[in-house]
C-alpha positions as CSV (number, residue, x, y, z in Angstrom):
1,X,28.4,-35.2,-4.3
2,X,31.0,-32.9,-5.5
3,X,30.8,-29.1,-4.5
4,X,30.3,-27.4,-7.8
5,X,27.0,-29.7,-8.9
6,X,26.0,-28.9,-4.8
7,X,26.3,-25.2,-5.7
8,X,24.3,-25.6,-9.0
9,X,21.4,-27.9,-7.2
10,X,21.0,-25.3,-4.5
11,X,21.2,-22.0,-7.3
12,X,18.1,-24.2,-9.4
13,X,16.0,-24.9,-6.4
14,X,16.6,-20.8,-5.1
15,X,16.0,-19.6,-8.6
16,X,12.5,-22.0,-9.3
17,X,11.6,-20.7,-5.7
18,X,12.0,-17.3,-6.4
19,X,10.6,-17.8,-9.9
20,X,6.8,-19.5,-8.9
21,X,7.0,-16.7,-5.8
22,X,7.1,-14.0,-8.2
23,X,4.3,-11.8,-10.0
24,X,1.6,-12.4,-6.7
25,X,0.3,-10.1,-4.4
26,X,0.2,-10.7,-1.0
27,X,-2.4,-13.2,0.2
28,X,-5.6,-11.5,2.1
29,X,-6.8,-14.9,3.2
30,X,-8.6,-15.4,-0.4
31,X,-9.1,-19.2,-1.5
32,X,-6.1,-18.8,-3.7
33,X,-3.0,-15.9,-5.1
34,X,-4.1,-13.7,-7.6
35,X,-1.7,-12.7,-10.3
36,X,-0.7,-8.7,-9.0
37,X,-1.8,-7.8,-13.4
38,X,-5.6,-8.5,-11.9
39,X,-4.5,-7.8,-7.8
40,X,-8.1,-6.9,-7.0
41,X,-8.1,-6.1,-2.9
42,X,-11.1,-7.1,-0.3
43,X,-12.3,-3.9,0.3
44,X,-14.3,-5.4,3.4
45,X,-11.3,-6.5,4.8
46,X,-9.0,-3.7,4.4
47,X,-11.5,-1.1,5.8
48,X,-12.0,-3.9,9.5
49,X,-7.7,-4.3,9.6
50,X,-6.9,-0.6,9.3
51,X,-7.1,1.4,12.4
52,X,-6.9,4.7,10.1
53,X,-8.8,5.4,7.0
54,X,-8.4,8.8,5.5
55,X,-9.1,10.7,2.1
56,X,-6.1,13.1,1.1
57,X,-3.3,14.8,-1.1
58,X,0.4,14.3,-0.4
59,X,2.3,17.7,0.6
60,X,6.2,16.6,1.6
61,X,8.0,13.2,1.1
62,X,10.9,12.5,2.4
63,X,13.2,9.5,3.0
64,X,14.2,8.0,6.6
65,X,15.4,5.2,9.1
66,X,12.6,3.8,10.7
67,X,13.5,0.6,13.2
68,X,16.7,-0.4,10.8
69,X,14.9,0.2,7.6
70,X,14.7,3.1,4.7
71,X,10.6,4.5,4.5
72,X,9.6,6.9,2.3
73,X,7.5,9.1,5.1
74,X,4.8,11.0,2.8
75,X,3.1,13.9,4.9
76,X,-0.7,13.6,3.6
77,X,-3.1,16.6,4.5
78,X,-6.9,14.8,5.2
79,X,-9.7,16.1,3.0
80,X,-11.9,13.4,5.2
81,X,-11.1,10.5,8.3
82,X,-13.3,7.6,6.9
83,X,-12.2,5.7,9.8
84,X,-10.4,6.6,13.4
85,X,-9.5,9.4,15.1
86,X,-10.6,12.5,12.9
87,X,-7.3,14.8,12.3
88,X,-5.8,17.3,10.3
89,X,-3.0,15.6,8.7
90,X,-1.4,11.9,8.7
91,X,2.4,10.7,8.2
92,X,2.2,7.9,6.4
93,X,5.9,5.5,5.6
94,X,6.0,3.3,3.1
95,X,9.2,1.1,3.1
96,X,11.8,1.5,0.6
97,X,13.7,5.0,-0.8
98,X,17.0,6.4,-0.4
99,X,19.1,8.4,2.2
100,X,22.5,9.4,0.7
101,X,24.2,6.7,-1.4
102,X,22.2,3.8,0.3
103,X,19.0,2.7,-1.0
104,X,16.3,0.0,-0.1
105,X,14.3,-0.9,-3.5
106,X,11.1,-2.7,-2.7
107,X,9.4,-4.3,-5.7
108,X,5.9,-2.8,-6.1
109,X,6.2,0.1,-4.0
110,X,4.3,3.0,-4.9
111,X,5.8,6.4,-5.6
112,X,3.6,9.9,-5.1
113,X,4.1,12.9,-6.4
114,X,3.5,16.0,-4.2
115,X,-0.4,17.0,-5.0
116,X,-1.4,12.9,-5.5
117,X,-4.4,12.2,-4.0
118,X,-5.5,9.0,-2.2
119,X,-7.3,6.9,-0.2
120,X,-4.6,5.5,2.9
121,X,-6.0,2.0,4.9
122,X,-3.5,2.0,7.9
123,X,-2.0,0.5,10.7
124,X,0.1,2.5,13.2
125,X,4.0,1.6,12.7
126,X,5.2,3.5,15.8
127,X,3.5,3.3,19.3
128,X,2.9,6.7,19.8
129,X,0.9,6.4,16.9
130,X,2.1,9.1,14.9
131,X,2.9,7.3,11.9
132,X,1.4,4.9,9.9
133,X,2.4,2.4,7.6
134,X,-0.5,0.9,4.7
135,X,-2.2,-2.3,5.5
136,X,-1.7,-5.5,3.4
137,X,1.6,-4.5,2.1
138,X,0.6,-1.9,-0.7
139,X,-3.1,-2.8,-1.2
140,X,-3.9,0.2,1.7
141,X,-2.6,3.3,-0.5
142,X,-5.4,3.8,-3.5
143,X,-4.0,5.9,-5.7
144,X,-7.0,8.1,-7.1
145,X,-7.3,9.5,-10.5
146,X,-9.2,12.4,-12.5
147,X,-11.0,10.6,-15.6
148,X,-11.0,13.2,-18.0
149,X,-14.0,11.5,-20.1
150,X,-16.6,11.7,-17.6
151,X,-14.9,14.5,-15.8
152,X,-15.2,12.6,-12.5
153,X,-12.2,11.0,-10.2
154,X,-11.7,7.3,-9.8
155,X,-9.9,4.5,-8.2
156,X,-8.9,1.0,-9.0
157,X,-8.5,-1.0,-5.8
158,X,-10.3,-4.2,-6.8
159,X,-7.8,-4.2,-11.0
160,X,-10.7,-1.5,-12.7
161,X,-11.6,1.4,-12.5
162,X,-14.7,2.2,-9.9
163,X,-16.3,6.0,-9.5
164,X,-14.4,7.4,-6.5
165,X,-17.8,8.8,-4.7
166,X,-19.0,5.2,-5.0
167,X,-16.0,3.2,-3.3
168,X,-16.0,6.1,-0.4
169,X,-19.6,5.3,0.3
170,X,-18.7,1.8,0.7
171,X,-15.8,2.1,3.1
172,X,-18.1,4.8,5.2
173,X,-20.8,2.1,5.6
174,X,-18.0,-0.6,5.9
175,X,-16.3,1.5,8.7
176,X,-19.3,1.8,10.8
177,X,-19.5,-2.1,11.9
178,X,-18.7,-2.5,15.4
């Protein structure tokens, strides 16, 4: 076969790869993908994989190399430890950000402002255990919102929006199972 139709077989098969890959979340052991528009999350099963459940508000961000890779390292004060070792504050990296004029871009990664609140299912990423990276990719960071209508907060782990009070009851019974 000629090198330029080699070059164009092996481009199509890449790009249809690439192309029925794309706009799924990562598989929690569910009997099949679920488009990341609906992305609900196992609640049950994030709450048994993390080793570190906590309630808080972000304070500092700040980019850096962690093991040959760029994290976004977000310094989160804990309003409440849902799960493991009950402390003060967390460091939690998520991967992608910039240093200088290099930049890792990580499709889906979430972005907090300083004051966001939420709800951080993690695994440590160093073995000192002083950092933590989310579980399940980016299903372990849940964002949490103030819904002005009912003047209550909510989140929106499993695609809609759930009372906040209501999901943190279920992750404090969940967390309790030996």
């Amino acid at each position: 076969m000629p090198r330029p139709y080699a070059a164009v077989l092996v481009g199509v098969f890449c790009a249809s790869v690439v192309g029925s890959s794309a706009g799924f979340a990562q598989d929690l052991g569910g009997p099949r993908r679920q488009p990341i528009e609906r992305g609900p999350v196992d609640v049950a099963q994030l709450t048994g994989g993390a080793d570190l459940i906590v309630r808080g508000s972000v304070t500092s961000k700040q980019a850096r190399w962690i093991g040959g890779a760029i994290y976004t390292q977000y310094d989160v004060t804990v309003q409440e430890t849902l799960k493991g070792a009950p402390r003060n504050r967390v460091l939690v990296a998520v991967i992608g950000g910039t240093i200088g004029n290099v930049a890792l871009s990580v499709p889906g990664a979430p972005e907090f402002a300083l004051g966001r609140e939420l709800v951080v299912f993690g695994v440590p990423l160093d073995n000192n255990g002083a950092t933590f990276t989310p579980l399940a990719t980016f299903d372990g960071i849940v964002p949490i919102t103030a819904d002005n209508r009912r003047s209550t907060r909510t989140v929106s782990p499993r695609g809609i929006a759930e009372d906040l009070e209501a999901f943190l009851r279920q992750v404090r019974t969940l967390s309790r199972r030996p």
